[in-house]
DRENTIPA-477072 format. One line per 3 residues: number of its first residue (from 1); for each residue x, y, z of N, C-alpha, C. Coordinates in nm, 3 decimals. Each point is the difference from the previous one (the first is absolute). Example, Ala and Ser with C-alpha at 12.3 -4.5 7.8 and 13.67 -1.06 7.14 Angstrom:
! residues 2
1	1.319,-0.569,0.780,-0.089,0.119,0.000,0.090,0.120,0.000 ~ -0.035,0.105,-0.072,0.082,0.119,0.006,-0.077,0.109,0.073
! end
This chain:
! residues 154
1	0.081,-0.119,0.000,-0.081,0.119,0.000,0.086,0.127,0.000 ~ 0.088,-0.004,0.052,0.116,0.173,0.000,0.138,-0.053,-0.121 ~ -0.035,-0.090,-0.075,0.116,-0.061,-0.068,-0.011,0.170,-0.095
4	0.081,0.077,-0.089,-0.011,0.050,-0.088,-0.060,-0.068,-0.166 ~ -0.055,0.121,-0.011,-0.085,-0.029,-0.101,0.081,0.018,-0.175 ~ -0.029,-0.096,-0.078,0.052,0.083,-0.111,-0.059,0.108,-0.106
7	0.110,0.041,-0.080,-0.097,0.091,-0.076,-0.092,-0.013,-0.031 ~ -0.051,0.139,-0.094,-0.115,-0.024,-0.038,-0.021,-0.006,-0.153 ~ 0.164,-0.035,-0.029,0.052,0.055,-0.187,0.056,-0.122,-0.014
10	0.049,0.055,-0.077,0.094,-0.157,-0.130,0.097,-0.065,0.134 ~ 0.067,0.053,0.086,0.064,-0.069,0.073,-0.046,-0.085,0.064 ~ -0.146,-0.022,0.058,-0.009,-0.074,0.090,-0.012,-0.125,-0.065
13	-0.021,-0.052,-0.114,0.058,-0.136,-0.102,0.142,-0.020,0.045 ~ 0.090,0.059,-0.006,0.128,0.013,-0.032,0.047,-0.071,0.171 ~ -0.095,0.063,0.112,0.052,-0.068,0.110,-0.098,-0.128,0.061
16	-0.085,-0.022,-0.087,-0.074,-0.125,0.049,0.119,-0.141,-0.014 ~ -0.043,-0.076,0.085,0.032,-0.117,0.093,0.036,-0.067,-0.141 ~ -0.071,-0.024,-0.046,-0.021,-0.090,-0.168,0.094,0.065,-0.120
19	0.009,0.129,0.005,0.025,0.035,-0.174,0.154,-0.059,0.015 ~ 0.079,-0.015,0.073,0.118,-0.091,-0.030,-0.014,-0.128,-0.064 ~ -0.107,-0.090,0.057,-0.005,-0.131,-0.138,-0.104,0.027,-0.114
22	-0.080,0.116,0.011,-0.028,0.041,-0.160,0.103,0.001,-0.061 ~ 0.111,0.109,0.066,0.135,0.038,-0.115,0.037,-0.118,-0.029 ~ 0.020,-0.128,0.087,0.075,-0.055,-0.028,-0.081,-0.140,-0.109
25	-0.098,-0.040,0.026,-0.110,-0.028,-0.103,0.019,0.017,-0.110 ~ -0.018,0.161,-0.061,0.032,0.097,-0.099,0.114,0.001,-0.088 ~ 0.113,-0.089,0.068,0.117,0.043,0.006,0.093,0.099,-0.029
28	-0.058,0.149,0.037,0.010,0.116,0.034,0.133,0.027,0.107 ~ 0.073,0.092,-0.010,0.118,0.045,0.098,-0.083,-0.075,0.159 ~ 0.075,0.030,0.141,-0.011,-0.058,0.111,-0.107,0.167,0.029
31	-0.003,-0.006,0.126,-0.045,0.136,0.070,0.094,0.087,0.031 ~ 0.116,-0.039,0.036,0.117,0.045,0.044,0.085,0.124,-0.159 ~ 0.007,-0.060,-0.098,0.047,0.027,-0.124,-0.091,0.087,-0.051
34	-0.140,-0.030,0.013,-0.134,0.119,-0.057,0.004,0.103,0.088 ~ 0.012,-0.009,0.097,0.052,0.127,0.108,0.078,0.051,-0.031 ~ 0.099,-0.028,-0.066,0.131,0.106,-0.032,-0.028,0.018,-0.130
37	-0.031,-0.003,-0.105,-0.089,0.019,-0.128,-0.063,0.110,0.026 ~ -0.135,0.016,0.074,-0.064,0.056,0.079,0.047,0.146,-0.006 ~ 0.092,0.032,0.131,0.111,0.043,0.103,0.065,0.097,-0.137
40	0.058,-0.092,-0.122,0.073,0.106,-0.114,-0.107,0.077,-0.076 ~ -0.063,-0.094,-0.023,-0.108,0.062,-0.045,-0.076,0.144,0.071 ~ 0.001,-0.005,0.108,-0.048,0.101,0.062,0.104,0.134,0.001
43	0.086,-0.055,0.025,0.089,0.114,0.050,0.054,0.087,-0.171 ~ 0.009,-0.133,-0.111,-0.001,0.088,-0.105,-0.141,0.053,-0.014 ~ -0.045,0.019,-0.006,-0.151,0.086,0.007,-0.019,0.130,0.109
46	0.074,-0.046,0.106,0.017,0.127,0.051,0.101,0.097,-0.035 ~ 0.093,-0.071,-0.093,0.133,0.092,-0.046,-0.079,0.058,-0.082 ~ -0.080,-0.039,-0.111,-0.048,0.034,-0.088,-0.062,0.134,-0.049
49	-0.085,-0.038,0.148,-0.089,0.071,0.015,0.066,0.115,0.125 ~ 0.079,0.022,0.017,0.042,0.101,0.125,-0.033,0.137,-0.075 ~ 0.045,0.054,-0.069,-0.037,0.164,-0.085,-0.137,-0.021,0.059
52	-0.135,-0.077,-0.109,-0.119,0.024,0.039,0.007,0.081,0.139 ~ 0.004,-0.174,0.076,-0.019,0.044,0.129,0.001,0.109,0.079 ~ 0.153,0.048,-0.023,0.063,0.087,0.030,-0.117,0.194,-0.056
55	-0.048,-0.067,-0.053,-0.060,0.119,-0.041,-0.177,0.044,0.022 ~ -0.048,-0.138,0.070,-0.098,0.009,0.061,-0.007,0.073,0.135 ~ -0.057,0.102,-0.018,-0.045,0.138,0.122,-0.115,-0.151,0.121
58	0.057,0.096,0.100,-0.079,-0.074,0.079,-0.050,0.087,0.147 ~ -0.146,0.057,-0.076,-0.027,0.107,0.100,-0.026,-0.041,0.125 ~ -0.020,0.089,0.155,0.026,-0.088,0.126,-0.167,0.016,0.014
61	-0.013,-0.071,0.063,-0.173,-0.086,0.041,-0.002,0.070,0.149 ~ -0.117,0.042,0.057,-0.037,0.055,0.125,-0.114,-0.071,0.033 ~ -0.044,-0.093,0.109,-0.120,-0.010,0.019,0.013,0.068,0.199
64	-0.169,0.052,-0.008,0.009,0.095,0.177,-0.129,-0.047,-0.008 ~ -0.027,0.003,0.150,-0.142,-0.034,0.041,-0.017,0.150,0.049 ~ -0.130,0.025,-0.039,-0.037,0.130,0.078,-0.113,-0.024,0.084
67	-0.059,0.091,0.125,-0.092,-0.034,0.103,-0.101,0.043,-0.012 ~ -0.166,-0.039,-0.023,-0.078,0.036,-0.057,-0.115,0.008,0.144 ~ -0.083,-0.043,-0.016,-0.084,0.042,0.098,0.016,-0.125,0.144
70	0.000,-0.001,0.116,0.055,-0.122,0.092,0.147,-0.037,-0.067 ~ 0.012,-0.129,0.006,0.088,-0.081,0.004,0.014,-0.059,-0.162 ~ -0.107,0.083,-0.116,0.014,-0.041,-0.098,0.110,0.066,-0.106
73	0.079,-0.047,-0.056,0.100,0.022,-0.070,-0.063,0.029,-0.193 ~ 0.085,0.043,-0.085,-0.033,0.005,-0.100,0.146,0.013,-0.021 ~ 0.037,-0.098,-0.123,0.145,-0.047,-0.055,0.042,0.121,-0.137
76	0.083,0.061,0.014,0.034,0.094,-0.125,0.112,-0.063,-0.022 ~ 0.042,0.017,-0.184,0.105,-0.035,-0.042,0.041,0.118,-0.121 ~ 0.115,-0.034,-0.027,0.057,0.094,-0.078,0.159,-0.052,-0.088
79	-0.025,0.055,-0.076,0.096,-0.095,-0.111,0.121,0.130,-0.082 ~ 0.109,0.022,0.024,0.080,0.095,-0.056,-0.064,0.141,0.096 ~ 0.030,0.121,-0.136,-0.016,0.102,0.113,-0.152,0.025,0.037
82	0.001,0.110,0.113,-0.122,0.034,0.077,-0.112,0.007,-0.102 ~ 0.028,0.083,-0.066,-0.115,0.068,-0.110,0.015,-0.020,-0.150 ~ -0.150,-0.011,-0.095,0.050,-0.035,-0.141,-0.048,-0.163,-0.026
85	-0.022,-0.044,-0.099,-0.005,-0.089,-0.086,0.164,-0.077,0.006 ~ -0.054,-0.124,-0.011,0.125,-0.110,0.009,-0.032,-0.080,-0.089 ~ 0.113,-0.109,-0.070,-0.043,-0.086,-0.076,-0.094,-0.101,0.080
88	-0.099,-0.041,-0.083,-0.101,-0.115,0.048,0.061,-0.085,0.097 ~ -0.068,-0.030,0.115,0.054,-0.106,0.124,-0.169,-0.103,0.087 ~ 0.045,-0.065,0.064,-0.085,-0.109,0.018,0.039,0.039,0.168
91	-0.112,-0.018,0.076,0.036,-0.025,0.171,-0.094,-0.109,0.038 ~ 0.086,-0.086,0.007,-0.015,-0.136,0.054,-0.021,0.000,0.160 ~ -0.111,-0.022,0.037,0.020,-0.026,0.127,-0.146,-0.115,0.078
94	0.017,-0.057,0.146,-0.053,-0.120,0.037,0.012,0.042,0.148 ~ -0.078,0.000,0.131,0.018,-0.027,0.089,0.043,-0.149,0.041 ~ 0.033,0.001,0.144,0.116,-0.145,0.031,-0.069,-0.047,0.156
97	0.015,-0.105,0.013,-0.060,-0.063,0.116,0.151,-0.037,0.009 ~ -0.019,-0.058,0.137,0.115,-0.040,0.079,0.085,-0.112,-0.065 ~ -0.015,-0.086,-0.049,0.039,-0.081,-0.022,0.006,-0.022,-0.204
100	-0.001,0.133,-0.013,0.013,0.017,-0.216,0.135,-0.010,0.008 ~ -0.012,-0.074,-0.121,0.201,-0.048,-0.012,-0.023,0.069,-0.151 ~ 0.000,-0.130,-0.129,0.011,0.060,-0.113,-0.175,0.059,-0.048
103	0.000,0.074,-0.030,-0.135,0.120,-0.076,-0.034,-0.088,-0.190 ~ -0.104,-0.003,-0.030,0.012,-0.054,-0.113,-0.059,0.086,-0.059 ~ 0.066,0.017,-0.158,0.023,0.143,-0.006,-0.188,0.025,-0.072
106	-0.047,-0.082,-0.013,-0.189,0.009,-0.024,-0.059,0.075,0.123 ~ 0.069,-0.040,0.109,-0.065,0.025,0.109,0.028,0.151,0.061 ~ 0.078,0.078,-0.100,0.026,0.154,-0.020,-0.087,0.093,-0.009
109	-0.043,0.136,0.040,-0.076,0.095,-0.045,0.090,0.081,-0.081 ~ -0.085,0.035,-0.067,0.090,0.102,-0.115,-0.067,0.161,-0.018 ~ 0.073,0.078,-0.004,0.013,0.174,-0.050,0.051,-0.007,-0.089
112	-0.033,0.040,-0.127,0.059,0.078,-0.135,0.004,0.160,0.045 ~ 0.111,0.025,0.020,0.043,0.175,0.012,0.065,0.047,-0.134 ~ 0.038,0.144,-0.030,0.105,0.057,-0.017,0.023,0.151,0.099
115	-0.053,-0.048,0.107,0.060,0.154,0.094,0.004,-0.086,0.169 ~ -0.032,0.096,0.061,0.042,-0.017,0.157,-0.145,-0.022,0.031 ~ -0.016,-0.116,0.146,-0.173,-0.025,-0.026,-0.021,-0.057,0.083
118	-0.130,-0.038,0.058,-0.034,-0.068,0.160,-0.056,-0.138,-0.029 ~ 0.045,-0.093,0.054,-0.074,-0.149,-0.067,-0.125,0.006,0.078 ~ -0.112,-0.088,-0.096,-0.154,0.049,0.041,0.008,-0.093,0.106
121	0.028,-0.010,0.127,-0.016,-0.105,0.103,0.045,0.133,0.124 ~ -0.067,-0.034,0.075,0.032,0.042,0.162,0.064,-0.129,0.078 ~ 0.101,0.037,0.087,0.030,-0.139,0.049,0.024,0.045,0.200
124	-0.017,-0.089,0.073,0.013,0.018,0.147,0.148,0.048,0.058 ~ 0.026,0.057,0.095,0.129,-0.004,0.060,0.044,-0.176,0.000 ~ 0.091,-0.008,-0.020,0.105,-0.114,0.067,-0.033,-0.129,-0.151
127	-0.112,0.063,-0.137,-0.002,-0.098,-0.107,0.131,-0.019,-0.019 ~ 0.041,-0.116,-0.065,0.111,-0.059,-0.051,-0.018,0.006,-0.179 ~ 0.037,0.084,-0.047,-0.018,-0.002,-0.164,0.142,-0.014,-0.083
130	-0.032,-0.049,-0.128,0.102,-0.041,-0.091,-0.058,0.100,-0.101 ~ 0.112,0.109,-0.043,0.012,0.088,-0.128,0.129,0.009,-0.043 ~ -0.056,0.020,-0.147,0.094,-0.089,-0.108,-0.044,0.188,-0.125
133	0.131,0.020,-0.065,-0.033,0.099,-0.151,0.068,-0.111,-0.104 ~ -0.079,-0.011,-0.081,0.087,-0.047,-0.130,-0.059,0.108,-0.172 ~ 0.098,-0.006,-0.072,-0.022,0.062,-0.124,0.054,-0.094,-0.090
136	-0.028,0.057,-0.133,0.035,-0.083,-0.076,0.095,0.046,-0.088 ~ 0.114,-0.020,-0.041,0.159,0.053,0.004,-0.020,-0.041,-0.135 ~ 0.008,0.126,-0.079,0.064,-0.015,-0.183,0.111,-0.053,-0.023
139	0.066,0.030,0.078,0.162,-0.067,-0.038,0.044,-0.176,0.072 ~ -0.141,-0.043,0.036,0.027,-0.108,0.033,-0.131,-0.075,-0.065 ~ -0.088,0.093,-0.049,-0.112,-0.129,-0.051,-0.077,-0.030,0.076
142	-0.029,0.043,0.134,-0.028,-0.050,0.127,-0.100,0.067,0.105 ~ -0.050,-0.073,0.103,0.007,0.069,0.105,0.080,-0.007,0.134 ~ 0.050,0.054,0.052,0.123,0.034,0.080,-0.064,0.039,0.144
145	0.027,-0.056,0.064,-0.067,0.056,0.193,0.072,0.091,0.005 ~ -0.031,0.159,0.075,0.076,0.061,0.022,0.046,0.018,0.124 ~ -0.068,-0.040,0.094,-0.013,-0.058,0.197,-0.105,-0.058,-0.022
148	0.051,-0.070,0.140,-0.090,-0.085,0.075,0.019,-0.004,0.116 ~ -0.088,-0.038,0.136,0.018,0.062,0.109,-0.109,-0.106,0.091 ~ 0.013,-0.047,0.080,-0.099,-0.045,0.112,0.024,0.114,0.134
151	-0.137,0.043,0.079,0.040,0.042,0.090,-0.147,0.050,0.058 ~ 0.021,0.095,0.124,-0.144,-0.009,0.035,-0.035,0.161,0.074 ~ -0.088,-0.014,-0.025,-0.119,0.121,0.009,0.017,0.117,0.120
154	0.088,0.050,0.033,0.007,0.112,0.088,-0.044,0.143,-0.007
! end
């Protein structure tokens, strides 16, 4: 029950109990040898790709609880500077019970912004919430998290 869990992507094949006598079935490299395949593979891809990277802006993420009437909170966020239009962004966010490990990402609320903005939820002193910004990056094809954050309601 507390064993770690595996991914939730292409890797978690890669570390199941079994895919060693698939490979070997297959007669495909060992696990050991596809790992380092892998491993070059990656790292040339990150050589590759370093300029891109290197050139992806990465504005800073703010999330504040502010105090609304009692003990009720209202969550503001904000993406680059104070004021103005930003490129398109997503705010991901989920309240957390005691015992939330991994979040699945269905089980997300979502904001489409492009400015600074209050998520439509009120939440209690002492909630435990998960907020998340992601956009979707031209120079990668993608969407890209820009933070992510667990923490709770003061």
């Amino acid at each position: 029950m507390l064993a770690e869990r595996p991914p939730g992507d292409a890797r978690a094949s890669l570390l199941d109990p079994g895919f060693a006598a698939l490979l070997a079935q297959a007669g495909a490299p060992g696990q050991a040898r596809l790992t380092r395949q892998f491993d070059a593979l990656f790292k040339a891809e990150q050589a590759r790709m370093a300029g891109t990277l290197d050139r992806i802006a990465v504005p800073q993420v703010r999330f504040s609880a502010q105090r609304m009437a009692g003990n009720t909170f209202e969550v503001h966020y904000r993406t680059g500077p104070a004021a103005g239009e930003v490129p398109p962004f997503s705010v991901l966010y989920r309240t957390l019970g005691p015992w939330d490990g991994e979040i699945a990402p269905e089980a997300l609320s979502r904001v489409d912004s492009t400015r600074a903005g209050v998520l439509p939820a009120s939440f209690a002193r002492g909630t435990r919430l998960f907020t998340a910004v992601e956009r979707r990056d031209a120079l990668l094809g993608c969407s890209a998290r820009l933070a992510a954050q667990r923490w709770e309601v003061k």
